[in-house]
C-alpha positions in Angstrom: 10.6 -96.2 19.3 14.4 -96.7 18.7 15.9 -94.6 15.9 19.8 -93.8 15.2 20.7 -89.6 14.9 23.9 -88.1 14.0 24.9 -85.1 15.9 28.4 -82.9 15.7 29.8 -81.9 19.1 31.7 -79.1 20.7 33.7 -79.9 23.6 34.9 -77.7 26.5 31.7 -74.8 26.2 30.7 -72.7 29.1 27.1 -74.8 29.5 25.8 -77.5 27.9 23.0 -77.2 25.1 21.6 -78.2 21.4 20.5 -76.2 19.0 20.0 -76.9 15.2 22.1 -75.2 12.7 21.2 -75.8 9.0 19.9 -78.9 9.0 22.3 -80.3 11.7 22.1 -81.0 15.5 25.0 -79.2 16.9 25.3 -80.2 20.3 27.8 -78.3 22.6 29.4 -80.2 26.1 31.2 -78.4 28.9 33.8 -81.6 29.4 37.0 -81.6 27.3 37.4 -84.4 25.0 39.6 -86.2 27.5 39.2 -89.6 29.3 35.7 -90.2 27.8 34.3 -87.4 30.1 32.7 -85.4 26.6 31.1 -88.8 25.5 30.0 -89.7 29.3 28.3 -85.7 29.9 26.8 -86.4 26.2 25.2 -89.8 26.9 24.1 -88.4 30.3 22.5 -85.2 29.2 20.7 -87.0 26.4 19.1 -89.9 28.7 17.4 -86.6 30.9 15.6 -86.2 27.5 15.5 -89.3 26.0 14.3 -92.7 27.8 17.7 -94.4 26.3 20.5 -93.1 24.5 23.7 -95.6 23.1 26.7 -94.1 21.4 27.3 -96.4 18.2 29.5 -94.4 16.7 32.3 -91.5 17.0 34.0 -92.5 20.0 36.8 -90.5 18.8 35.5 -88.2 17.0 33.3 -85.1 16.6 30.7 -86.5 14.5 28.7 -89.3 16.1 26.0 -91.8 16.2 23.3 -92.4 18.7 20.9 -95.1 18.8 18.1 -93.1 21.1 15.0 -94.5 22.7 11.9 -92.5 23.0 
């Protein structure tokens, strides 16, 4: 079942993890927002948990949208 989320990242953390923070998926990446690498370690934590995971929106930014398979 395909459904889109909208999470809020933090770039450049000592480990990666998610936790939920008042009503929103905060989601924090150990690669700096620099030559894709944040979006790429987002993408390829997300697809350990999820079967497919598409970034649709965001590319640029902090706030994004993922199309996610389960």
């Amino acid at each position: 079942m395909k459904k889109t989320i909208e999470v809020f990242v933090k770039t450049d953390q000592p480990e990666f993890r998610i936790e939920q923070k008042e009503g929103r998926t905060i989601i924090f990446l150990r690669a700096k927002p620099e030559n894709d690498a944040a979006n790429r370690e987002l993408v390829n934590e997300l697809r350990k948990i999820y079967k497919d995971v598409k970034l649709l929106r965001g590319f640029n930014s902090k706030r994004k949208t993922l199309l996610i398979d389960e």
